[in-house]
C-alpha positions in Angstrom: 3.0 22.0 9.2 4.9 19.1 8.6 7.1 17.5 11.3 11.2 18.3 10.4 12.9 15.6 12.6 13.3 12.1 11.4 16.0 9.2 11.9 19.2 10.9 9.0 20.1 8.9 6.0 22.7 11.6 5.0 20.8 14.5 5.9 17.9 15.5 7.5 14.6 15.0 6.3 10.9 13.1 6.7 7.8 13.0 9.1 9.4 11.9 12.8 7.4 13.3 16.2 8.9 16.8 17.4 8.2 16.3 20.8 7.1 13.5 23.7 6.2 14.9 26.6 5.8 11.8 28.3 7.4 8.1 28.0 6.0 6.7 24.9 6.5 2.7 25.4 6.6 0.8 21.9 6.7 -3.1 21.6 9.0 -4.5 19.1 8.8 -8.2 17.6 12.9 -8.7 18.1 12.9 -11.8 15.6 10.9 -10.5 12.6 13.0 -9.9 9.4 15.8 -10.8 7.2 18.2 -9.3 9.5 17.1 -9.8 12.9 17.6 -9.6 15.9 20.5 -7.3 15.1 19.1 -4.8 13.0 15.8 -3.6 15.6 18.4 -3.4 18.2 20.3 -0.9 16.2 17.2 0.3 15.0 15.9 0.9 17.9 19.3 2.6 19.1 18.7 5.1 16.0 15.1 5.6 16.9 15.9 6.6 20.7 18.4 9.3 19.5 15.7 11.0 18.0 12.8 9.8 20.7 14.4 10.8 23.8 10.8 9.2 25.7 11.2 6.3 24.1 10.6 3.0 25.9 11.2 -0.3 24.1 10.1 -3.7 25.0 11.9 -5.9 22.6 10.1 -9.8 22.7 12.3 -13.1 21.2 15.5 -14.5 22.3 17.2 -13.0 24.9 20.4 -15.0 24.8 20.4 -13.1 21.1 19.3 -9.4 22.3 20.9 -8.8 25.5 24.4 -9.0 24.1 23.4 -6.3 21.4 21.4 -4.6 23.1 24.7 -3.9 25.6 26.5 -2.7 22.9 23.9 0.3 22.2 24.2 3.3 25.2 21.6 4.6 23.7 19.2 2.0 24.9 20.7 1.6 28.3 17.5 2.5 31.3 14.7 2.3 28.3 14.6 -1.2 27.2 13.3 -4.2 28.5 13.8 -7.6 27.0 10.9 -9.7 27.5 12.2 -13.7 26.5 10.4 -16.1 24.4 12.1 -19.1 22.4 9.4 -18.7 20.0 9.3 -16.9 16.3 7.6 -16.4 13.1 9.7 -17.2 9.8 8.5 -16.3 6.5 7.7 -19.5 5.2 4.7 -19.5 7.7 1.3 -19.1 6.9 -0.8 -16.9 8.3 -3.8 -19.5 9.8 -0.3 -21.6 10.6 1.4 -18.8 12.5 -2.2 -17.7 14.0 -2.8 -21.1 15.5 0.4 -22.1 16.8 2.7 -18.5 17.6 0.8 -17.6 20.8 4.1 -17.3 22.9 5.7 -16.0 19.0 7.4 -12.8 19.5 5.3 -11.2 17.0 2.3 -12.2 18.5 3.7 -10.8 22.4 4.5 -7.7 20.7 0.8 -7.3 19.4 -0.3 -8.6 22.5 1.6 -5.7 24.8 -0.7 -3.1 22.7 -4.3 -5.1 23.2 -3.0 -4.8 27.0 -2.4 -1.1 27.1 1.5 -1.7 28.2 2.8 -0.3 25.1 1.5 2.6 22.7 2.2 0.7 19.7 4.0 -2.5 18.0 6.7 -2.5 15.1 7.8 -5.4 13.5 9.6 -6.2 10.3 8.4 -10.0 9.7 5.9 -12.3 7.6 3.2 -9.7 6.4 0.6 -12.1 6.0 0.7 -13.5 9.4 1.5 -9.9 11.1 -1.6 -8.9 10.0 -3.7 -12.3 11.0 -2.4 -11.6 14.4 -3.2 -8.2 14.9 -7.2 -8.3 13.3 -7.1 -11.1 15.4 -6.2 -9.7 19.0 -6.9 -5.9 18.4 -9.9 -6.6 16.1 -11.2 -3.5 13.9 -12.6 -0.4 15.3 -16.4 0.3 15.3 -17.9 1.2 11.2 -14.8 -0.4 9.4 -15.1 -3.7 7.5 -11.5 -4.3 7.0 -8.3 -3.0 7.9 -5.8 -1.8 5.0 -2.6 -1.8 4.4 -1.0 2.1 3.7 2.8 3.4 2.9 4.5 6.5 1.6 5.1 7.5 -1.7 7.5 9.8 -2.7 6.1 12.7 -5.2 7.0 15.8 -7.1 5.2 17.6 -4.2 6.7 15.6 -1.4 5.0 12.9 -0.1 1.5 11.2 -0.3 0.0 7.8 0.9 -1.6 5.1 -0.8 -3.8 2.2 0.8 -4.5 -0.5 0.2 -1.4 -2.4 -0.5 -2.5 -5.8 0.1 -4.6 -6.5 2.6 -8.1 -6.4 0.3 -7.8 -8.1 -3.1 -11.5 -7.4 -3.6 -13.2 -4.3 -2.3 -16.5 -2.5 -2.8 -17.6 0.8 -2.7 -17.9 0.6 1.1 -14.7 -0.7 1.4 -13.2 2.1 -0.8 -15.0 4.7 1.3 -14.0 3.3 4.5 -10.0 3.3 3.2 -10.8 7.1 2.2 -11.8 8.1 5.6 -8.7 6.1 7.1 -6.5 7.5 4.5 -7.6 11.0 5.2 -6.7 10.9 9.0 -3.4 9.2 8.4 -2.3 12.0 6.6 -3.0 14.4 9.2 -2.0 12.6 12.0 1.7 11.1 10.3 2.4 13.7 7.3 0.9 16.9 8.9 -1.2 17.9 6.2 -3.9 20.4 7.8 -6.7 19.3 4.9 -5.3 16.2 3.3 -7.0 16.0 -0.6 -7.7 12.0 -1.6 -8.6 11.0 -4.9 -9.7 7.4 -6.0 -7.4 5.5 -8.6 -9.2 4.7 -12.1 -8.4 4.2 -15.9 -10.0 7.8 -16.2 -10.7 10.7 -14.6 -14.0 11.1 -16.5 -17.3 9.8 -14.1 -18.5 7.3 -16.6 -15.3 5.2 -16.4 -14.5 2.4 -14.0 -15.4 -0.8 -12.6 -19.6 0.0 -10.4 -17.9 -0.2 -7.2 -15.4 2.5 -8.0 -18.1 4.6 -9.3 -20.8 4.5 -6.6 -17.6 4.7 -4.0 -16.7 8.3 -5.8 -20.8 9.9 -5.6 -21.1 8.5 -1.7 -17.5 10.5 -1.3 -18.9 13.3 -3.6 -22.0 13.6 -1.3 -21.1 13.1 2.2 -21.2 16.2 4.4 -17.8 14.9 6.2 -15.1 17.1 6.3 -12.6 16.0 3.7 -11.4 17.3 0.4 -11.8 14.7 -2.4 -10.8 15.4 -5.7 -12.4 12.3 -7.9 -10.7 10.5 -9.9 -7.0 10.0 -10.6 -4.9 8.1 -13.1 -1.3 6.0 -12.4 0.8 9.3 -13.5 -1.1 11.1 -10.7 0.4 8.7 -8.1 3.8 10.5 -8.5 2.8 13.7 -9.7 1.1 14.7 -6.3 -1.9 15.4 -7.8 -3.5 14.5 -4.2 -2.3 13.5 -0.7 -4.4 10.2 -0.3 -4.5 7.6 -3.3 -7.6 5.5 -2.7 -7.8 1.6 -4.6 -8.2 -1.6 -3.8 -5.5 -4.2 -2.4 -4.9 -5.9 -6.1 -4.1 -2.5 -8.0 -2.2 -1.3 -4.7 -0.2 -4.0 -4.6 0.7 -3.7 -8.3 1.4 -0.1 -8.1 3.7 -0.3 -5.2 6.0 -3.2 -6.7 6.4 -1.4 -9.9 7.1 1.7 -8.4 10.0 -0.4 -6.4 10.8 -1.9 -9.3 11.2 1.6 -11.7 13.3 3.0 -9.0 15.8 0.0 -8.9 15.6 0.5 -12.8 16.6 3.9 -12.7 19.2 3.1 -10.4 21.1 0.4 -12.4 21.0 2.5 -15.5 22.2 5.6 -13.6 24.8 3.4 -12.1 25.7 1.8 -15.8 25.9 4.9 -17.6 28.6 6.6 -15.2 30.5 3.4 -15.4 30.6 3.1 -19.4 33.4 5.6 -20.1 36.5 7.6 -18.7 34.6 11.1 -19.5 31.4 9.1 -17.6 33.0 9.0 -14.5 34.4 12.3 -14.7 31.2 13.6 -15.4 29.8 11.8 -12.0 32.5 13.6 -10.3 31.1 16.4 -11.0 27.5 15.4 -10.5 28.3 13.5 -7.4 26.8 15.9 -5.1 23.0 16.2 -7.3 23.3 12.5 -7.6 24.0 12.2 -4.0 20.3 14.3 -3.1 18.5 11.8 -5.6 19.8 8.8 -3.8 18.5 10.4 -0.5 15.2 11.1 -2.1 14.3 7.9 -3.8 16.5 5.9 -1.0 13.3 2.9 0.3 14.3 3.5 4.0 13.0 6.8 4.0 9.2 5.5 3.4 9.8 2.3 5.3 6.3 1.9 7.6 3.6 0.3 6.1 0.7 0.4 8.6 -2.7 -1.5 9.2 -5.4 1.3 9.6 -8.6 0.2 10.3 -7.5 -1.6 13.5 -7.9 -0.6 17.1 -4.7 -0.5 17.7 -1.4 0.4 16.0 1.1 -1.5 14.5 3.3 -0.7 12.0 5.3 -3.4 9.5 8.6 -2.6 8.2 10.2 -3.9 5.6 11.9 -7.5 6.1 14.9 -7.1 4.3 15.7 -3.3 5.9 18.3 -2.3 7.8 19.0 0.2 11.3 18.1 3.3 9.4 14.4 1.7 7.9 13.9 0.1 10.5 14.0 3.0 12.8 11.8 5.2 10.4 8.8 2.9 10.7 9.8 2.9 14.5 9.0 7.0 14.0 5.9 6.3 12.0 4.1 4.3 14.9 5.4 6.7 17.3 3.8 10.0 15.1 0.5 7.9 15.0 0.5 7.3 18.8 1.5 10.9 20.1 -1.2 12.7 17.6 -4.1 10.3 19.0 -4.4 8.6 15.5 -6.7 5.9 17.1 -9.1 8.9 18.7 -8.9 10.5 15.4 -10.0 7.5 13.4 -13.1 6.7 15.9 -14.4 10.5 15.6 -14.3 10.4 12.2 -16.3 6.9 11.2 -18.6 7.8 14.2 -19.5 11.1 11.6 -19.6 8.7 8.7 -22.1 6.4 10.5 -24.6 9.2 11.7 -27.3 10.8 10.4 -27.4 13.8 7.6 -28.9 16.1 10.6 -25.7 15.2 13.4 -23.1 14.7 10.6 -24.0 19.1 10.2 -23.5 19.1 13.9 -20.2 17.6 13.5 -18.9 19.3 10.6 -20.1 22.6 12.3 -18.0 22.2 15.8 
């Protein structure tokens, strides 16, 4: 069952945490983004409304976040501001960023999870060196390779994930697997599917098509005693479709996909936008679709799947988009916070602890 409470662009809707029974303390990088520091304040503000345990511990300039984080009652008793003068930009690069941001606010933020003071880190700035930093000081947990990168997509059936965006240009069948397992458990833990279905993106759906690793990723899948409900193959029209909950690939066709999804649903925007504006009898006519226009704005709006998280690491931390605002912002705040209440770490440990043991205790496990 899926959660119903999530941070309102126009109307209810999305995957935020029903309840937290205790204080939930989440570390923010306050200077990551186009539009920081004043859009994870209000974020953050957003976020609480809905979070009512929420604890924030906002790291970067606090000549910059105290006067705006006054202006938000909402975070007045659950925020700290922890000052450095240091930040990440966009411009730097990764081995830059990882060499000389120690005191960065990104890297505090990541740094306040590897500690155990907060649950989990959100941050909305250079991808690349967001992602350096955190393999770096949380490392990976035990049986995966590499972390990946995984988002929402929105589908005919509701929603579905997709890894990996990025993080892996080249992957092999271990990989692959590895991203299915992770893939599997984010589902359940942050979109509340009971038995999430994955499938593994190819040119086909028949077994003899495919690059090997794709292949040989699909019969260890097809084979494994663990318990989760792959499907095969899938094509690009499945992505949308809903075919299955978890789209498997590597980081290069990920990446691909995801930017020309973004990029159809400007598209369809602009023409939508031109078409009403072409005529008289146009924009009468949007008078009287305003309202089913209105619900497909909502639907295909990018703040509502703002979150893209690193699985694979021990540790969570969730990167929004850089050039969101208060509403997206606070919706990948709800996405780290679903992964920490539901035990999403514990999760993902149980289940490549299965993967890596023997046909004889993998029964054992499956059987409990």
């Amino acid at each position: 069952m899926r959660c119903a409470a999530r941070a309102q662009i126009g109307s209810k809707a999305g995957r935020w945490t029903c309840i937290l029974a205790d204080r939930l303390t989440i570390s923010l990088d306050g200077m990551g983004g186009d539009h920081a520091p004043d859009i994870v304040v209000r974020g953050a503000a957003v976020a609480r409304e809905r979070l009512p345990s929420a604890y924030f511990l906002f790291y970067g300039d606090e000549t910059r976040l105290r006067p705006l984080i006054a202006q938000e009652p909402l975070l007045a008793g659950c925020s700290e501001i922890r000052h450095t003068d240091q930040a990440i930009s966009n411009d730097d690069k990764p081995s830059m960023a990882l060499r000389n941001g120690k005191q960065s606010s990104m890297r505090l933020a990541i740094d306040a999870v590897k500690s155990g003071e907060a649950a989990c880190a959100v941050s909305a700035g250079n991808t690349g060196a967001l992602m350096a930093m955190a393999m770096f000081g949380l490392r990976t947990l035990p049986g995966i390779d590499r972390p990946a990168i995984s988002s929402f997509f929105p589908t005919l059936r509701g929603e579905s994930c997709m890894l990996d965006l990025g993080a892996n240009v080249d992957c092999n069948a271990d990989n692959l697997v590895q991203f299915a397992v992770m893939g599997e458990v984010f589902a359940r833990t942050v979109l509340g599917i009971a038995k999430p279905t994955i499938g593994l993106l190819n040119i086909g759906v028949e077994d003899m098509k495919g690059r090997d690793d794709v292949k040989a990723a699909a019969n260890i899948l097809r084979e494994s005693t663990l318990p989760i409900e792959f499907e095969g193959f899938i094509e690009g029209d499945d992505i949308t479709r809903g075919t299955v909950d978890v789209v498997v690939t590597d980081g290069f066709t990920g990446n691909v996909a995801l930017k020309t999804a973004e990029g159809t649903s400007k598209l369809i925007s602009t023409f939508m936008r031109e078409a009403f504006q072409s005529s008289f009898l146009a924009k009468i006519g949007y008078l009287f679709a305003s309202s089913a226009i209105k619900k497909l704005r909502l639907r295909l709006d990018p703040r509502r799947y703002n979150g893209a998280v690193f699985l694979g690491l021990n540790g969570i931390v969730v990167k929004s988009h850089g050039g969101t605002d208060a509403i997206g912002f606070a919706n990948a705040i709800g996405v780290a916070a679903d992964m920490s209440v539901h035990g999403f770490i514990d999760k993902m440990k149980a289940d490549f602890e299965s993967l890596q043991a023997s046909p004889a205790e993998l029964g054992e496990v499956v059987s409990k």
